[in-house]
C-alpha positions in Angstrom: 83.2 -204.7 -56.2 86.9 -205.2 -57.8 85.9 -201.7 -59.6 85.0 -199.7 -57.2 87.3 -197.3 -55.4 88.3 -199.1 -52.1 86.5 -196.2 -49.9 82.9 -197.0 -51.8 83.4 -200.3 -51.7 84.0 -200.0 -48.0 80.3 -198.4 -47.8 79.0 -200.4 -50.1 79.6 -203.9 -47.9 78.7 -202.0 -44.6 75.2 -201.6 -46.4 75.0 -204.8 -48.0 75.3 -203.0 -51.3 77.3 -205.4 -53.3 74.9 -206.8 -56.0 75.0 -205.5 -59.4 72.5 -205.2 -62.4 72.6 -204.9 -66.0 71.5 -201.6 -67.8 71.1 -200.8 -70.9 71.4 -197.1 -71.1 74.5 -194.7 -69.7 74.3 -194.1 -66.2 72.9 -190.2 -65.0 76.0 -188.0 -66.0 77.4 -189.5 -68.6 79.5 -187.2 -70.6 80.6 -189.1 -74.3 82.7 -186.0 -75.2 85.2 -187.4 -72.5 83.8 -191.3 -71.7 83.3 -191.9 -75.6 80.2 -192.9 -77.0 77.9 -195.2 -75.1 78.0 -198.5 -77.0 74.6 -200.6 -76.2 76.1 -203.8 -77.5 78.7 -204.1 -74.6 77.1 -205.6 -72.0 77.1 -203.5 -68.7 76.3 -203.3 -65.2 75.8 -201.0 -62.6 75.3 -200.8 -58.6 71.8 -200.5 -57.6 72.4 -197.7 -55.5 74.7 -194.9 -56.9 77.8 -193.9 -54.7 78.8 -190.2 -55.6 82.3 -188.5 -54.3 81.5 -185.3 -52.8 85.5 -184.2 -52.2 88.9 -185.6 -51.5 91.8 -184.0 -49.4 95.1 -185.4 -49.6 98.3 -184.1 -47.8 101.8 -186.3 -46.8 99.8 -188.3 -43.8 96.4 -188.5 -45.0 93.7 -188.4 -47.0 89.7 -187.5 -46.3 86.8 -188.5 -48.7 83.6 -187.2 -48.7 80.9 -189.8 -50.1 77.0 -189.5 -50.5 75.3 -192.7 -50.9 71.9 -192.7 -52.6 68.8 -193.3 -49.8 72.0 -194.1 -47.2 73.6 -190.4 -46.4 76.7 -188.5 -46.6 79.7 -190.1 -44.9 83.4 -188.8 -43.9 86.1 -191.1 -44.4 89.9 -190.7 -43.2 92.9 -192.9 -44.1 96.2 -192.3 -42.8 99.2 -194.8 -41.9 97.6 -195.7 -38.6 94.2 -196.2 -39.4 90.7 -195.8 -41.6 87.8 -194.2 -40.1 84.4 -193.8 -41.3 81.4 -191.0 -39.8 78.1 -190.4 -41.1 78.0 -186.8 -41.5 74.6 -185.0 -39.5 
């Protein structure tokens, strides 16, 4: 969880979604022209459910995420200095 953006990870503990597993081959959209080559002796691990970023807004008092979260939905979340709200988009 320590890697994950603190919005994900936010989505990821409200769906019990924090266990990890190891893989051996580069994850769906892996580009090596700007990650590098994949390098199968590192050992790696994933989420078992991928979390994607669908957009992010940012001004001077807040700033609005867009997430879609494999099998769970797209969700809506807003941070500003007075709180953090999260809505599961229709």
């Amino acid at each position: 969880m320590a890697s994950a953006h603190i919005a994900e990870a936010v989505l990821r503990m409200l769906y019990g979604e924090t266990e990890i597993e190891r893989v051996f081959n580069p994850p769906q959209g892996y580009n090596p022209e700007v990650q590098g080559d994949w390098d199968d002796q590192l050992v790696t691990f994933a989420f078992q459910r991928r979390v994607e970023k669908i957009s992010e807004e940012r001004d001077d008092e807040s700033m609005r995420l867009e997430y879609r979260m494999e099998g769970c939905g797209q969700y809506s979340i807003e941070i500003t200095a007075e709180g953090f709200s999260i809505e599961k988009e229709p």
